[in-house]
C-alpha positions in Angstrom: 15.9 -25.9 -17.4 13.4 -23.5 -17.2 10.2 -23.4 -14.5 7.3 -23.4 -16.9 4.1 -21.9 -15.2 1.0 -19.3 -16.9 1.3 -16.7 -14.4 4.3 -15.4 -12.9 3.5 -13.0 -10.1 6.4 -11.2 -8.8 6.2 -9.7 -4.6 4.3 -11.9 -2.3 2.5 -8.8 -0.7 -0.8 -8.1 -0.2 -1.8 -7.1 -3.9 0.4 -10.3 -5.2 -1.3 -12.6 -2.8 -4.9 -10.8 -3.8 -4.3 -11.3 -7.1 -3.4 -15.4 -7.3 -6.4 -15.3 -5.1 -8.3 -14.1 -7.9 -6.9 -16.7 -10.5 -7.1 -19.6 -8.0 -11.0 -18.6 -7.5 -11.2 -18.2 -11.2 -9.2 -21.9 -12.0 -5.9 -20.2 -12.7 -2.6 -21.7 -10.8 -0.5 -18.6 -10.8 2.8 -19.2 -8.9 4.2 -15.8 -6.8 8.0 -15.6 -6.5 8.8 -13.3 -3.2 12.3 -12.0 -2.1 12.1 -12.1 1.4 12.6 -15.6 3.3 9.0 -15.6 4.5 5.6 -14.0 5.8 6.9 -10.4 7.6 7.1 -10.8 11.3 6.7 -7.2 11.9 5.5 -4.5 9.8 4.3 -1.9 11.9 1.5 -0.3 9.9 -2.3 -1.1 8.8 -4.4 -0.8 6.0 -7.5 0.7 5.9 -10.5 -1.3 4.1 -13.2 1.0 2.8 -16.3 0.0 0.7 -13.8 -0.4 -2.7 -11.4 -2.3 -0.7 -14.0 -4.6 0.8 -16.2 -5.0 -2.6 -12.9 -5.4 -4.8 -11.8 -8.0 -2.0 -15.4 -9.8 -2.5 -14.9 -9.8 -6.4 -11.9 -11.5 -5.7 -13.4 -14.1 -3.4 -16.7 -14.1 -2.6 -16.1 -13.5 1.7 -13.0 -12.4 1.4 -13.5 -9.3 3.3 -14.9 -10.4 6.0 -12.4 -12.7 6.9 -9.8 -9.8 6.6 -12.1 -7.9 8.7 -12.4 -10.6 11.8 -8.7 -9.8 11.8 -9.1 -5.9 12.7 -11.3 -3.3 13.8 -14.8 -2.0 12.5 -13.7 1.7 13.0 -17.4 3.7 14.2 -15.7 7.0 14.6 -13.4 8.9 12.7 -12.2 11.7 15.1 -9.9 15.0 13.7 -8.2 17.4 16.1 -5.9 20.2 13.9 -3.2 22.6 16.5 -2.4 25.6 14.8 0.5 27.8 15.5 -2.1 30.4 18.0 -2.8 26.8 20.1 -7.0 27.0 18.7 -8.1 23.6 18.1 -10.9 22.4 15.5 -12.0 19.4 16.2 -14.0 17.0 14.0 -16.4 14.1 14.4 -18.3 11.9 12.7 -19.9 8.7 12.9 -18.8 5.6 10.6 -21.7 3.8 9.2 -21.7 0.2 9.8 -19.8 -2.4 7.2 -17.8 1.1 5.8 -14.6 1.1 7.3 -12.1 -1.2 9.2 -8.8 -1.5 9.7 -6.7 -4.7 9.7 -2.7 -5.0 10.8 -0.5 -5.3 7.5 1.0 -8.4 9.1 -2.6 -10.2 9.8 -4.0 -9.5 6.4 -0.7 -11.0 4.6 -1.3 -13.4 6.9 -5.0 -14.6 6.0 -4.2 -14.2 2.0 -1.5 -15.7 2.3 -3.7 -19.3 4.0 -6.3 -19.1 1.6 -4.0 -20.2 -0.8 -4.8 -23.6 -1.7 -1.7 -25.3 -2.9 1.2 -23.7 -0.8 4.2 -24.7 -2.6 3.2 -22.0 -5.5 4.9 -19.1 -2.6 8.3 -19.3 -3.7 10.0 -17.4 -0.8 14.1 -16.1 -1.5 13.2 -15.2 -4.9 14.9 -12.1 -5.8 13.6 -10.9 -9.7 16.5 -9.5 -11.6 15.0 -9.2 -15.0 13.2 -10.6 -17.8 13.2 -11.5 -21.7 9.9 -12.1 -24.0 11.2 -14.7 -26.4 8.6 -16.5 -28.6 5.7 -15.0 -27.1 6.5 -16.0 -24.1 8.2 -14.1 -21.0 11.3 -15.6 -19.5 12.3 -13.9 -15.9 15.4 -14.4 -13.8 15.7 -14.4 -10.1 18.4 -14.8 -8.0 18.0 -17.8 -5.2 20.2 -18.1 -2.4 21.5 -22.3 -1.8 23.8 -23.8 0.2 26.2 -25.8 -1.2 27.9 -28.9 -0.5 30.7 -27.1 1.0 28.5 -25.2 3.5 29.2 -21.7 2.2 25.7 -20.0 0.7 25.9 -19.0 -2.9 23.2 -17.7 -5.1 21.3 -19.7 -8.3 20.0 -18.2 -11.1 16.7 -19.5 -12.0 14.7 -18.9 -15.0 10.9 -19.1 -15.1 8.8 -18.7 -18.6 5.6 -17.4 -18.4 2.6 -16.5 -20.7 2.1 -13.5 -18.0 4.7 -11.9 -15.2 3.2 -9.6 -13.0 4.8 -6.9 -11.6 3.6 -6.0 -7.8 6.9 -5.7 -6.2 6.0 -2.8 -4.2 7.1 1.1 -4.3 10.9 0.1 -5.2 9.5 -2.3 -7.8 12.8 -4.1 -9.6 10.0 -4.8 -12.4 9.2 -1.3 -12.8 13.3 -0.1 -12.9 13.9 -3.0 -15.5 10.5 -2.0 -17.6 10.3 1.9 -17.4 13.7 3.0 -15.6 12.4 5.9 -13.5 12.8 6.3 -10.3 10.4 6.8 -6.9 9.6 10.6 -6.1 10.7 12.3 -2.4 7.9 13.2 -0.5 10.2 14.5 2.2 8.4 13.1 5.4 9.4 10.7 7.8 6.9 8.5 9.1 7.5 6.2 12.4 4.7 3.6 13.1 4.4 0.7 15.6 1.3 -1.6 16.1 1.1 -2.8 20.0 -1.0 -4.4 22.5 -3.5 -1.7 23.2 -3.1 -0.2 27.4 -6.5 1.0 27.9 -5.2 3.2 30.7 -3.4 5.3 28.4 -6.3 6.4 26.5 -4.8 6.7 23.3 -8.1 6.2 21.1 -11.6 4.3 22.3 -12.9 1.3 21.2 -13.6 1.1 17.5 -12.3 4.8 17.0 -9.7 6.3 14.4 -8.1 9.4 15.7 -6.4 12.0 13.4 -4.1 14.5 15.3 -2.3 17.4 13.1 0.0 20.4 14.6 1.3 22.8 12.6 3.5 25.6 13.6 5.5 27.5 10.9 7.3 25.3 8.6 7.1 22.6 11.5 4.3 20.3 10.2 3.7 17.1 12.3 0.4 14.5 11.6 -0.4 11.6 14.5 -2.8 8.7 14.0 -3.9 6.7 16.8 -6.4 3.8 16.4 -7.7 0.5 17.4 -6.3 -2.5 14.8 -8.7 -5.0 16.7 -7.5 -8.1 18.5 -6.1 -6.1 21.5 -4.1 -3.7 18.8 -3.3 -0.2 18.6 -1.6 1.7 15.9 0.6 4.7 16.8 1.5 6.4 14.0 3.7 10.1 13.8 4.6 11.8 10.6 7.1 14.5 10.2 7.9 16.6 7.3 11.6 16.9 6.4 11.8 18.9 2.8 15.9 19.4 3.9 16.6 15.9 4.7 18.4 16.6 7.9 16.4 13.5 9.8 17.4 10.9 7.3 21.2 12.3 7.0 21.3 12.0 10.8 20.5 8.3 10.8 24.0 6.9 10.4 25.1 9.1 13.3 21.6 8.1 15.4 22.4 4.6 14.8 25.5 4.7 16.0 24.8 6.1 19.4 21.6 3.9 19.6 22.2 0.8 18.1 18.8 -1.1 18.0 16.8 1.6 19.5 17.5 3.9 17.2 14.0 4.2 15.3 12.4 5.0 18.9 14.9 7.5 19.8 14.4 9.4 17.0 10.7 9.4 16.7 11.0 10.3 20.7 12.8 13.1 19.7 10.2 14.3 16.9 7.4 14.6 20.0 8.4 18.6 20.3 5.0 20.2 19.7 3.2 17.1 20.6 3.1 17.2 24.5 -0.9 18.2 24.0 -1.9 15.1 22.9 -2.7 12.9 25.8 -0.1 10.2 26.8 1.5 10.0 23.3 5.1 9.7 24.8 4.4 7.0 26.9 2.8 5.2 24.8 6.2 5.8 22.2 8.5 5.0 25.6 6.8 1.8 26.5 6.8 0.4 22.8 9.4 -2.4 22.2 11.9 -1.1 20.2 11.9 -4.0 17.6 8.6 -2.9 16.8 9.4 0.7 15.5 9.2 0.9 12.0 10.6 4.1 10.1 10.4 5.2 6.4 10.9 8.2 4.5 7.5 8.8 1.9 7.9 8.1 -1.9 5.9 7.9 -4.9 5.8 6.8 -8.2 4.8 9.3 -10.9 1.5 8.5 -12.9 2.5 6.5 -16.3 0.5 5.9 -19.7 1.1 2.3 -19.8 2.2 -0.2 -17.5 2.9 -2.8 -19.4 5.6 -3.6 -22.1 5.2 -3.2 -26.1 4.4 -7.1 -26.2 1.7 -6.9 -23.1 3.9 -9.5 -21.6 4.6 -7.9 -18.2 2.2 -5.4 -16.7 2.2 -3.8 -13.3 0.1 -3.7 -10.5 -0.6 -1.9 -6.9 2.1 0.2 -5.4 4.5 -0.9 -8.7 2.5 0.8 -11.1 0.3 3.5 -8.9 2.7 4.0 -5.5 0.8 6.9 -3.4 1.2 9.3 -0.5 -0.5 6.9 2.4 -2.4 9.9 3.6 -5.9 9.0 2.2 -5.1 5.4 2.8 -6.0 4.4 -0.6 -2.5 2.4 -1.4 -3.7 -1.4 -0.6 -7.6 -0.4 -1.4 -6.7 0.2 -5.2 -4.1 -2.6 -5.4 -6.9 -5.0 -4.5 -8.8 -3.3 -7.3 -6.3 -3.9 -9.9 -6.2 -7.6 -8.6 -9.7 -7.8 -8.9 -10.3 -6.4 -12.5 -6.9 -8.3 -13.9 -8.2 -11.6 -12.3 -11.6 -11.3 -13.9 -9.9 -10.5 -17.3 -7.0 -13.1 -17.7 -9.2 -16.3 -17.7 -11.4 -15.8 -21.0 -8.0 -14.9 -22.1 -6.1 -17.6 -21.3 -8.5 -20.3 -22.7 -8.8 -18.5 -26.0 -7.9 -20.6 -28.7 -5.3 -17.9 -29.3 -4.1 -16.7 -26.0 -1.3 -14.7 -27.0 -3.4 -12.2 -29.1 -5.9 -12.7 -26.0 -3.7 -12.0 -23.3 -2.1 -8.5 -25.0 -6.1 -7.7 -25.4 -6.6 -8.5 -21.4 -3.9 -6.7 -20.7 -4.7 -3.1 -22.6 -8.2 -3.4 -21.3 -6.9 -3.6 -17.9 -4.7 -0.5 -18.6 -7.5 1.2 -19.7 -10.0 0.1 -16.9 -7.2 1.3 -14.1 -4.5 4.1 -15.4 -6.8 7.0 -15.4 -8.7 6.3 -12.1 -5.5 5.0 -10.1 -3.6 8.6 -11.7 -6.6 10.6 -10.2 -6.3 9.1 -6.9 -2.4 9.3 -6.8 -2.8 12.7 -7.6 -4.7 13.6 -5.0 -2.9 11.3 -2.4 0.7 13.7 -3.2 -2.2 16.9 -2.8 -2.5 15.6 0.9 1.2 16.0 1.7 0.5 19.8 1.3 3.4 20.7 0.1 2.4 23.4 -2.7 4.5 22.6 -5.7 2.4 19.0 -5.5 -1.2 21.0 -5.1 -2.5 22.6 -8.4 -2.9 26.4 -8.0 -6.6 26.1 -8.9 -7.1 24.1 -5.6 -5.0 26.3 -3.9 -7.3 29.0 -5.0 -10.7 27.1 -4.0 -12.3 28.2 -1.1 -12.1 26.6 2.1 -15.6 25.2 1.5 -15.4 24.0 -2.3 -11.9 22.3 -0.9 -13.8 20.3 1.3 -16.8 19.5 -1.0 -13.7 18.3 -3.4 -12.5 16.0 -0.8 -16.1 14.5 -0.4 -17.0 14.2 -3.6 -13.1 12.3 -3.8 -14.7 9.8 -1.5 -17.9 9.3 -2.7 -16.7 8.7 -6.2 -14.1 5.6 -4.6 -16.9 4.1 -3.0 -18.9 3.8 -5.9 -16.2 0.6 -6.9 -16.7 -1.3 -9.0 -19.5 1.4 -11.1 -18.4 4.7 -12.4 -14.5 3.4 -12.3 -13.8 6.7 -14.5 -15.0 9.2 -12.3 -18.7 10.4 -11.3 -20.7 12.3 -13.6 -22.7 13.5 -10.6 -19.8 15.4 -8.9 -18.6 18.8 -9.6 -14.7 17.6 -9.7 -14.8 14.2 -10.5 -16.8 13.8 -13.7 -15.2 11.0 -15.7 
């Protein structure tokens, strides 16, 4: 027999959990069905919160933010040193303003979504989505569940859950996305190795409250570092390496093998060439436990003009429908916008006295509140791995200063969230 529930989220990360958030605040039990077994231990990364992330997190629940920000670190100073080939550094600061910027561990902000959450048993962890139906107006999605049988030996259940709504926001490698559209994520060609660890003031790695940008480039060698406080005693190394041939990701099997679990710090030890100028970088790498070294090779997902199906039964959300280059850390920031406008729109909807025409409505005006400002931003996120068949030849042609303006007029037109969603009729680049 089928589960029966209204909403059927699918991924229990941050943009899942943000979104039954959203419902829950609103009156609206949505139940979120999450392959792995539970809450990550380790994840290695942050998210930065900016003032979209934090006002989309307020729309979802009023506070919101500022729990996730008690969890992290107010960053007060953004600090930029680029290494060219001729060894000339340009260094740039700049103060934060207060209440702008923080940034909270992955792992502590799943966390603290996860426990606002009223009525626990709607996390249904070992839930792997395989596909989905819409029969009668309604959408019926399988997953696969692992159980043990009598015998003891594990086997796997199929289990079918009907929903008036499912929910895609299973992440880059979405299984919603494969079964819905069928394409498939986009090589960036870096490499990114990340671990976040109890901070050693003694190395010196950033200050207090400070997010540090490092970028060397030397021919077609082009390495980025991030080093910054996560708050609660946390640092986040971060070291980013481009790899157009794919020579680091073929040498893994061969790496693992002669490194067994330290195989992700080995080779991000041996990507420090070039690097020795930043201050204490490699013993900050050396001392890090090995189990907390995460490595993945960049992807996106190319722009689309709907995410949802023809009946407006399934519709995707965050890094399912809008996956984007990390660089201008805008990935969870406009996945918690998407669960903020979709939670606001499915309640009227579902109470309508004819839902299903209500919900397809919701749905389309969600599309068309979020695909052309997410496809803007995603854009300009694959701009930022500067690889030139990704950056428009008219930007390429900019001057160094109308670039810049570009990039701040980028910013200024995000933090305007929730006005001017379309763009900002102010700016020279990003009128609506």
């Amino acid at each position: 027999m089928a589960m029966e529930v209204d909403i059927a989220i699918v991924g229990g990360g941050l943009g899942g959990l943000a979104l039954a958030l959203g419902l829950q605040e609103r009156g609206i039990q949505a139940h979120i069905f999450e392959k792995a077994p539970k809450l990550r231990v380790h994840t290695g990364t942050a998210i930065s919160l900016g003032l979209n992330g934090l006002r989309a997190l307020n729309g979802i629940k009023p506070g919101l933010s500022t729990r996730l920000m008690t969890k992290g670190a107010e960053v007060k100073k953004i600090r930029g040193i680029i290494r060219a080939h001729d060894d000339v550094e340009k260094v740039n600061e700049r103060e934060v303003s207060p209440g702008h910027m923080c940034m909270v561990p992955w792992k502590a902000a799943q966390e603290t979504l996860a426990g606002e959450i009223l009525d626990q048993s709607v996390l249904h962890w070992r839930h792997a989505f395989v596909d989905f139906d819409v029969i009668e107006g309604r959408v019926e999605a399988r997953f696969e569940v692992p159980v043990e049988e009598e015998s003891g030996g594990p086997s796997v259940h199929t289990k079918v859950v009907r929903a008036k709504l499912l929910v895609g926001v299973d992440g880059g490698r979405s299984q919603v996305r494969k079964v819905l559209v069928g394409d498939e994520p986009r090589d960036l060609c870096h490499i990114t190795w990340n671990a976040v660890v109890p901070t050693v003031r003694s190395l010196n790695l950033h200050g207090e409250r400070e997010l540090k940008f490092l970028s060397y480039r030397k021919g077609n060698i082009v390495k980025s570092v991030y080093l910054l406080d996560a708050g609660s005693g946390l640092s986040l190394w971060q070291i980013r390496t481009l790899d157009m041939s794919g020579e680091i990701t073929k040498a893994y099997p061969l790496d693992l093998e002669a490194h067994g679990r330290d195989v992700r710090k080995a080779r991000v030890l041996r990507q420090l060439e070039g690097l020795e100028w930043i201050e204490n970088l490699r013993e900050a790498v050396e001392g890090t436990d090995p189990d907390l070294v995460r490595e993945s090779r960049q992807y996106d997902r190319l722009p689309l003009t709907s995410w949802s199906d023809s009946s407006k039964r399934v519709v995707l959300l965050g890094d399912a429908a809008h996956g984007m280059y990390p660089g201008p850390g805008q990935g969870a920031q406009t996945a918690f916008e998407d669960a903020h406008q979709l939670s606001m729109l499915l309640p009227e909807a579902l109470a309508s006295s004819a839902p299903e025409t209500a919900i397809s409505e919701a749905v389309t005006r969600f599309e068309q509140l979020r695909i052309q400002r997410t496809s803007r931003i995603q854009a300009y996120a694959a701009e930022k791995t500067f690889m030139p068949n990704l950056i428009p030849e008219w930007v390429r042609n900019l001057p160094l200063e109308e670039q810049r303006k570009r990039d701040q007029e980028l910013m200024t037109w995000i933090r305007l969230y929730p006005e001017a969603i379309h763009g900002d009729p102010n700016s020279t680049y990003w009128k609506p």
